[in-house]
C-alpha positions as CSV (number, residue, x, y, z in Angstrom):
1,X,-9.2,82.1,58.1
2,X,-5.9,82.8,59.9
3,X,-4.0,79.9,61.6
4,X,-5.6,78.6,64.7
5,X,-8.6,80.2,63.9
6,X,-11.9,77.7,63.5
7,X,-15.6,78.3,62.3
8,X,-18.6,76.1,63.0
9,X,-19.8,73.7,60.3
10,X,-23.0,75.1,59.1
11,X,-23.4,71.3,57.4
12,X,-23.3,68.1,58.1
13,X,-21.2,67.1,54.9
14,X,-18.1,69.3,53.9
15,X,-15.8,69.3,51.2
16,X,-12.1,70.5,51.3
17,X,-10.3,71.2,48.2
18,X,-6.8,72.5,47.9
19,X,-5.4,74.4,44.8
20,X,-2.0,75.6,44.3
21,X,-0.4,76.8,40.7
22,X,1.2,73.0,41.1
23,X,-0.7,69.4,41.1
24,X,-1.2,68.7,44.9
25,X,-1.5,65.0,46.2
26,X,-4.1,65.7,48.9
27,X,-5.0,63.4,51.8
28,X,-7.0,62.9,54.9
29,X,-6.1,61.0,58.3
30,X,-8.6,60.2,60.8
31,X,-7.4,60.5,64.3
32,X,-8.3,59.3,67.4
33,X,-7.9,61.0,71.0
34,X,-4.8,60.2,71.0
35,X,-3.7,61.9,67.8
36,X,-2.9,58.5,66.2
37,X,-5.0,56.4,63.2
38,X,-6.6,53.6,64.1
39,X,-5.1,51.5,61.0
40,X,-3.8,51.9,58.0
41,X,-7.3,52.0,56.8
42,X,-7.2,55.7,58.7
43,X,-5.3,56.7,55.6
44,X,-7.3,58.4,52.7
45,X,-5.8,59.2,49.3
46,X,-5.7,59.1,45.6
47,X,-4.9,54.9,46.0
48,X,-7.5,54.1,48.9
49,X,-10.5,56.8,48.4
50,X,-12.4,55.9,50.5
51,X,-13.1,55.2,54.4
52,X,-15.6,55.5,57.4
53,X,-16.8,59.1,57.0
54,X,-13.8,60.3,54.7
55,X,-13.2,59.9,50.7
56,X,-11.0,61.6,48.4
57,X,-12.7,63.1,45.7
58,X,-10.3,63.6,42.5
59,X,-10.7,67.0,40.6
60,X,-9.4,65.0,37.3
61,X,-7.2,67.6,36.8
62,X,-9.1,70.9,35.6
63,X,-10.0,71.2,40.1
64,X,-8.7,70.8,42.7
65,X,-8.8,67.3,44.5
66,X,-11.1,67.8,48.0
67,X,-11.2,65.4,51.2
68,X,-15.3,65.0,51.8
69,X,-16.0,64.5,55.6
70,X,-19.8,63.6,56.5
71,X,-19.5,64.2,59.7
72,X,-22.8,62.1,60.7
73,X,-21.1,59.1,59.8
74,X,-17.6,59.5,61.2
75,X,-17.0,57.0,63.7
76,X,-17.6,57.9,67.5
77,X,-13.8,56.9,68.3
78,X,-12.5,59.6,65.7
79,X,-11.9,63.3,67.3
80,X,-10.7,64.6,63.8
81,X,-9.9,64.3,60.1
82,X,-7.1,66.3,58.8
83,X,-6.7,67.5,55.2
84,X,-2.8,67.6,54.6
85,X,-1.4,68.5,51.1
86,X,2.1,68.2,49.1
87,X,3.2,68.7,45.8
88,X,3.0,66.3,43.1
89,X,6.7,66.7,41.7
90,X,9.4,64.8,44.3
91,X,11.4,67.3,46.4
92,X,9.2,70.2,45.2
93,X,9.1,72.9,48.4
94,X,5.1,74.9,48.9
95,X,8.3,78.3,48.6
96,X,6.4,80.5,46.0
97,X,3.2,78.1,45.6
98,X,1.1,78.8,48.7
99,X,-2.1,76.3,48.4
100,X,-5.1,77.8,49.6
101,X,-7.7,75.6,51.5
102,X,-12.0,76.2,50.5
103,X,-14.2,74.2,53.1
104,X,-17.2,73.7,51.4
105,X,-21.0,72.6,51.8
106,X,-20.7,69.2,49.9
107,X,-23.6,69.2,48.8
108,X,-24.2,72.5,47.0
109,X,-20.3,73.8,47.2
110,X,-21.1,77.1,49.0
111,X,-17.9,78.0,50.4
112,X,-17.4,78.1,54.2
113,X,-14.6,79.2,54.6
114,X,-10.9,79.4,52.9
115,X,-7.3,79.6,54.2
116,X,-3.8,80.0,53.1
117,X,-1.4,79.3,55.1
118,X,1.5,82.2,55.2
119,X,5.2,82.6,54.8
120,X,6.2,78.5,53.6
121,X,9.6,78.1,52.2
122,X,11.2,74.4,52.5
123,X,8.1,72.8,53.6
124,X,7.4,69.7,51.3
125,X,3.8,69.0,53.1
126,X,1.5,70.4,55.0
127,X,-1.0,69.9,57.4
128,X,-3.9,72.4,56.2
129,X,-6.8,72.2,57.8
130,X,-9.0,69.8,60.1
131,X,-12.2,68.6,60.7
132,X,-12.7,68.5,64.7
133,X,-15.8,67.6,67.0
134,X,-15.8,69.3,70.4
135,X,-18.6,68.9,73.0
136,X,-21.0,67.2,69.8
137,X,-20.2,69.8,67.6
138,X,-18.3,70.0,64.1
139,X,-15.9,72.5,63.5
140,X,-13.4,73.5,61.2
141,X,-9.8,75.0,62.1
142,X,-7.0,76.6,60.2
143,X,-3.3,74.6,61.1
144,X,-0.8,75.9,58.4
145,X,2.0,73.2,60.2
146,X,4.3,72.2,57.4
147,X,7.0,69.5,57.4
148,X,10.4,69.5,55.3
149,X,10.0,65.6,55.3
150,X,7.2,65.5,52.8
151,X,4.1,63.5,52.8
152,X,6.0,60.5,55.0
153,X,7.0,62.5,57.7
154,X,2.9,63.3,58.4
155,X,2.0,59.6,57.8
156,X,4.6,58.2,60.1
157,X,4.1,61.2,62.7
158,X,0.1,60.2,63.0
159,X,0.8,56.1,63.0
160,X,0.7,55.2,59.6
161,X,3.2,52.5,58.2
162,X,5.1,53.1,55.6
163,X,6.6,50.7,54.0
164,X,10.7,50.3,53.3
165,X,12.3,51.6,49.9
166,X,14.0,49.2,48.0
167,X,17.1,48.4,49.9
168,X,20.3,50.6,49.0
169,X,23.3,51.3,50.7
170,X,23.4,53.1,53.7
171,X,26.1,54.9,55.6
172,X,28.3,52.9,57.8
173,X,27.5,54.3,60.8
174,X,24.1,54.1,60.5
175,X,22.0,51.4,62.7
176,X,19.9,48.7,60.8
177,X,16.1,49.4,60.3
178,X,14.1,46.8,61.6
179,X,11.6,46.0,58.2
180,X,8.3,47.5,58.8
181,X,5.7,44.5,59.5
182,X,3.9,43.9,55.8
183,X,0.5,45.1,55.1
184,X,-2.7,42.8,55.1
185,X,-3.4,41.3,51.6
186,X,-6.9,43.1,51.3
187,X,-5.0,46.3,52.3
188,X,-4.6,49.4,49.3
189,X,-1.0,49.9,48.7
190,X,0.0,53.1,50.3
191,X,1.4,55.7,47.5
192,X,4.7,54.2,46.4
193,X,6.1,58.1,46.2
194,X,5.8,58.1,49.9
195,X,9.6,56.7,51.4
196,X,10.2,57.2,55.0
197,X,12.7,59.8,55.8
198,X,16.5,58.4,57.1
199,X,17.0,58.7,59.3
200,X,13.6,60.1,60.9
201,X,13.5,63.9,60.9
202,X,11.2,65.4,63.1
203,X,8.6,67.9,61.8
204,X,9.7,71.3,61.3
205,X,7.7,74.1,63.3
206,X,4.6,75.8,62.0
207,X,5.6,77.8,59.1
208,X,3.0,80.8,60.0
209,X,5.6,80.9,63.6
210,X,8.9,81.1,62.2
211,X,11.7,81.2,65.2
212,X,13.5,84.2,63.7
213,X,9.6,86.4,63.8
214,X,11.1,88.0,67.2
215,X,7.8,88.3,68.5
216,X,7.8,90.6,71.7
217,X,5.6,93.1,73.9
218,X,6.0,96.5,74.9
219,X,7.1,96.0,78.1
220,X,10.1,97.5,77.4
221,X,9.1,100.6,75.3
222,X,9.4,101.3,71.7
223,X,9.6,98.5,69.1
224,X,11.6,98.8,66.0
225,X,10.3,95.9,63.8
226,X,12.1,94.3,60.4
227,X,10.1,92.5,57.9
228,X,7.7,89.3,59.0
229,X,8.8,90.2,62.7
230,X,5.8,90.8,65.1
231,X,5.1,92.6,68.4
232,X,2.6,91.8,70.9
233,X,0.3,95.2,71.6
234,X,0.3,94.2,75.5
235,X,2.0,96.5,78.1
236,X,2.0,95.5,81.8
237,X,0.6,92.3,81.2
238,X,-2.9,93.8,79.4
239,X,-3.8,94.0,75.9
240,X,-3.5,97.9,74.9
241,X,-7.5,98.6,73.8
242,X,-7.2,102.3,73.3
243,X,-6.9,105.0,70.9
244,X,-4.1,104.1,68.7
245,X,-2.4,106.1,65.1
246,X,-1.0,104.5,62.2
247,X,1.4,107.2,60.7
248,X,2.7,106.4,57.1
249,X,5.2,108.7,55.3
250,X,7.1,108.7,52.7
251,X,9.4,111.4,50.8
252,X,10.3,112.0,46.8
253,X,14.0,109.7,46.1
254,X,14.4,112.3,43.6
255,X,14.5,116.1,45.0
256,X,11.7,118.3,43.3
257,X,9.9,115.9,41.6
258,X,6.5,115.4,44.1
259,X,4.8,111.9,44.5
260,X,1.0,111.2,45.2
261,X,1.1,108.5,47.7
262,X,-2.3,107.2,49.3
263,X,-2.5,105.1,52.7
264,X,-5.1,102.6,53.7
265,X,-6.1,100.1,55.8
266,X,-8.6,97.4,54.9
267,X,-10.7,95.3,57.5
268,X,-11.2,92.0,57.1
269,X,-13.1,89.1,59.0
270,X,-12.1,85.6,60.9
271,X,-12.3,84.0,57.3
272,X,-10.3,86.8,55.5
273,X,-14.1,88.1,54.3
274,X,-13.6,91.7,53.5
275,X,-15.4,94.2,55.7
276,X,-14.7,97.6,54.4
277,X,-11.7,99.8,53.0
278,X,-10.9,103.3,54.8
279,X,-9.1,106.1,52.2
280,X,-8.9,109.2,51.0
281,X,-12.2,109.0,49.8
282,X,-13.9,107.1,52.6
283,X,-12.5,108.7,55.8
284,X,-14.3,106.4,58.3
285,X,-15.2,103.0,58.7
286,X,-16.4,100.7,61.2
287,X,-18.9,103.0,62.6
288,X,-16.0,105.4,63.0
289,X,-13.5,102.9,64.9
290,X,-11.0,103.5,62.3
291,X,-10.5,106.9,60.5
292,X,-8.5,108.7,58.2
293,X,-6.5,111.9,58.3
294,X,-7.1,112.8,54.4
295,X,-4.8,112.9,51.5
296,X,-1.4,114.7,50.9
297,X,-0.8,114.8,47.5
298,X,3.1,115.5,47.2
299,X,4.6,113.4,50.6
300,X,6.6,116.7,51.0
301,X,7.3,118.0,54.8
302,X,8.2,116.3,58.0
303,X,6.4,113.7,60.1
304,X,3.8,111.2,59.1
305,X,2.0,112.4,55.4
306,X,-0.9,110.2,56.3
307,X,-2.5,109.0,59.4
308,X,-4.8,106.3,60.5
309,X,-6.4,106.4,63.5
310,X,-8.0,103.0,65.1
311,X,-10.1,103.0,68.2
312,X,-9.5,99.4,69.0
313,X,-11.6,99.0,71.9
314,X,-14.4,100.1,69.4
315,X,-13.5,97.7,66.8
316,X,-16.4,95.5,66.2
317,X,-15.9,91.4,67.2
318,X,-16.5,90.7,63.6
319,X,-13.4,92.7,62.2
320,X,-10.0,90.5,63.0
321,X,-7.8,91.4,60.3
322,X,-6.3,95.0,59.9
323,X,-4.1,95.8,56.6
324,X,-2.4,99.1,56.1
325,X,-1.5,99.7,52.5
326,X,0.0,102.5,51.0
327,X,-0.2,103.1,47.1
328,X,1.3,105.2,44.0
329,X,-1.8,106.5,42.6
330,X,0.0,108.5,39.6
331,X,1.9,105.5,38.9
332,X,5.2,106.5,40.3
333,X,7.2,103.6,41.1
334,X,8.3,102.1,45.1
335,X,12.0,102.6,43.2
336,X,11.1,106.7,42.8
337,X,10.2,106.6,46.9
338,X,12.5,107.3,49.9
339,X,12.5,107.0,53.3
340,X,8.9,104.8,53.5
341,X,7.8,103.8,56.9
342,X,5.0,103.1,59.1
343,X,4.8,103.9,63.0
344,X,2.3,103.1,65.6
345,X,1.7,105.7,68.2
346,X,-0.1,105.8,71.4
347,X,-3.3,108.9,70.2
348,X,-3.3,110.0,73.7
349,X,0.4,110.6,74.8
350,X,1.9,110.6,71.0
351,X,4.4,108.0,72.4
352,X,5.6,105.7,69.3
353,X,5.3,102.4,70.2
354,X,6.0,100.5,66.9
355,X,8.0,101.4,64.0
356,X,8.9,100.1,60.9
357,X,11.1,101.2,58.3
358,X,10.9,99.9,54.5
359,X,14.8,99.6,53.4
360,X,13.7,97.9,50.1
361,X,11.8,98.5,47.1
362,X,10.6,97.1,43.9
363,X,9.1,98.7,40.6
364,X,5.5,98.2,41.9
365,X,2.5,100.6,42.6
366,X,1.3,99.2,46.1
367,X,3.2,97.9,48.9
368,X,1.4,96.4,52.4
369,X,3.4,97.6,55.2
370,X,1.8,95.8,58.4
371,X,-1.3,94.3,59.4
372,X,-2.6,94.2,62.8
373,X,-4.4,90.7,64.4
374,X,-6.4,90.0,67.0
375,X,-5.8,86.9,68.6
376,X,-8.4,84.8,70.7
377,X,-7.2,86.2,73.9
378,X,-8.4,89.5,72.6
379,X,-5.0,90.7,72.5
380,X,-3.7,92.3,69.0
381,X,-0.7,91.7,67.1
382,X,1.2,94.0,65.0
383,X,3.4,92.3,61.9
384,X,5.4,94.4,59.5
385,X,4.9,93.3,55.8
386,X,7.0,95.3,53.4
387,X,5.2,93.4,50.5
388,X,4.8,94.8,47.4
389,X,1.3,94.6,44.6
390,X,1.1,95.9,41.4
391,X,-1.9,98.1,41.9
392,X,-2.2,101.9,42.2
393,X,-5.4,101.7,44.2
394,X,-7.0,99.9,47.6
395,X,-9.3,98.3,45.7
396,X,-6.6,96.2,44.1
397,X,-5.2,95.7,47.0
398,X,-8.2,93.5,48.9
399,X,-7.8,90.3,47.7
400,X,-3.7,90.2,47.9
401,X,-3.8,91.8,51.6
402,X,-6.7,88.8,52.3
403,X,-3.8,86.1,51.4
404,X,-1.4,87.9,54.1
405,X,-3.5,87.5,56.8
């Protein structure tokens, strides 16, 4: 799944487990219309499991820990239950340690669907994904919104009280806090790790919509992207559904010495399912809505060594997710490459409307240079990636490019 994407529950009882390379606390809230729990109750963790329609289920260390929604016996004043996630260890950013989401059939743990949400770096919880009814229904949707205030700043943002620290001093200028009222006896303790932020920060913006992305159309002609910035492909208001060419070239960094370079896209589905690669050795795709150019084996000469071209008002509903990839299939180094870009052309006029040039490099074998996505209004989006994969094919490239998108 891609954030703000959602899938219908094929079940009536899911499961959804988070893993990350870290020990996650994971949690569910139950929300009403209003966006706000009920109670405290509303609250389901590690230290009170269990509530109407929710419980945490503990992976005991060798799994992940999962938030199990029946969804037939969620109360009728609860619109949805949402499955947030931090880290275990106090102050410790999701930077480098991207959880990824499974929804799951509880009862047989087919997966339904998985997400990761993209690009975190100071966010100290997340909210990952939730459990929604609309018009009877069940559904599942990918959020990816992370807040810098840990785990307190998404209990106190839905409702829930938190109690006070242990009083310490404060800064003179700052205003007394008026002492949260105390819970009721028969209440489980909320997680002692959890301390209200001081004073209250609000929640930082969606992590996979980052303010510096520079996201624009092209309105006003050619786009020169940088890395993680996107472009809208809409021009005079409309989506552009025509014939479009992804060039990719590339020249030897040192002279005489020729470098086998191979450039690829990969399709992929709502929930990141891969559809089919297109290469050198399989030229067409899609029933031929995406096809390739064929391979140049030195990345000598002018002008784009490979091309890609995508029909995208022939591109099936069930393809989303376009990755272009571009990898050393001698082994040669990103280091022993110069003057890498990508550049999306009109196939009509030959008008370049997006480029994007790669000004870094590491010592890898594969780099992903953009990805195209198509939103729900049908409209597609063009990011430039720049990230690099140790892999000298497109095969090894599927499952990394499914984690980008």
């Amino acid at each position: 799944m891609t954030p703000g994407s959602n899938i219908p529950l094929s079940a009536a009882r899911v499961a959804v487990d988070v893993a990350a390379p870290v020990r996650l606390d994971v949690s569910g809230l139950l929300l009403t219309t209003d966006g706000k729990v009920r109670s405290d109750d509303d609250f389901i963790f590690y230290n009170q499991p269990s509530g109407p329609g929710v419980t945490y289920r503990s992976g005991g260390g060798s799994a992940p820990d999962a938030i199990v929604v029946d969804t037939a016996a969620v109360p009728a004043g609860i619109e949805k239950v949402v499955v947030t996630a931090s880290p275990d260890a106090a102050g410790q950013t999701f930077q480098g340690i991207e959880p990824t989401a499974t929804v799951r059939d509880a009862d047989d743990g087919r997966a339904l669907a998985t997400f990761t949400p993209p690009q975190l770096g100071s966010e100290t919880a997340l909210l990952v994904i939730e459990i929604y009814r609309r018009n009877g229904a069940w559904k599942a949707r990918a959020v990816g919104q992370g807040y810098a205030n840990g785990l307190a700043g998404i209990a106190t943002d839905f409702g829930v009280s938190v109690e006070e620290p242990a009083p310490a001093a404060a800064p003179a200028a700052q205003a007394p806090v008026p002492p949260a009222p105390p819970a009721p006896p028969t209440a489980a303790p909320l997680d002692p790790r959890i301390a209200p932020p001081v004073p209250p920060a609000p929640p930082a913006p969606p992590a996979a919509a980052p303010a510096a992305s520079g996201r624009v159309n092209l309105d006003k002609g050619r786009v020169s992207l940088q890395k993680n910035q996107t472009v809208s492909l809409v021009k005079g208001g409309r989506p552009l559904l025509s014939q479009v060419k992804m060039g990719l070239g590339w020249e030897p960094a040192f002279r005489g010495k020729d470098i086998d370079l191979d450039a690829s896209v990969i399709a992929y589905g709502p929930d990141r399912g891969h559809l089919d690669s297109c290469y050198f050795g399989k030229l067409s795709i899609l029933n031929g809505a995406i096809k390739h150019s064929g391979d140049n084996l030195t990345g000598e000469g002018a002008g784009d060594d490979e091309v890609i071209v995508v029909d995208l008002g022939r591109i099936p509903p069930e393809a989303t997710g376009l990755v272009f990839t571009v990898n050393s299939f001698t082994g040669q180094k990103f280091t022993e490459v110069a003057k890498a870009y990508c550049r999306l052309l009109d196939a009509t006029t030959g008008e370049e409307l997006v480029r994007f040039d790669l000004t870094g490099a590491e010592p890898q074998t594969g780099v992903m240079m953009a990805k195209l996505i198509k939103q729900f209004s049908g409209e597609w989006e063009m990011t430039a990636m720049g990230e690099f994969v140790k892999s000298r094919t497109v095969r090894g490239m599927v499952k990394p490019a499914a984690k980008s998108l």
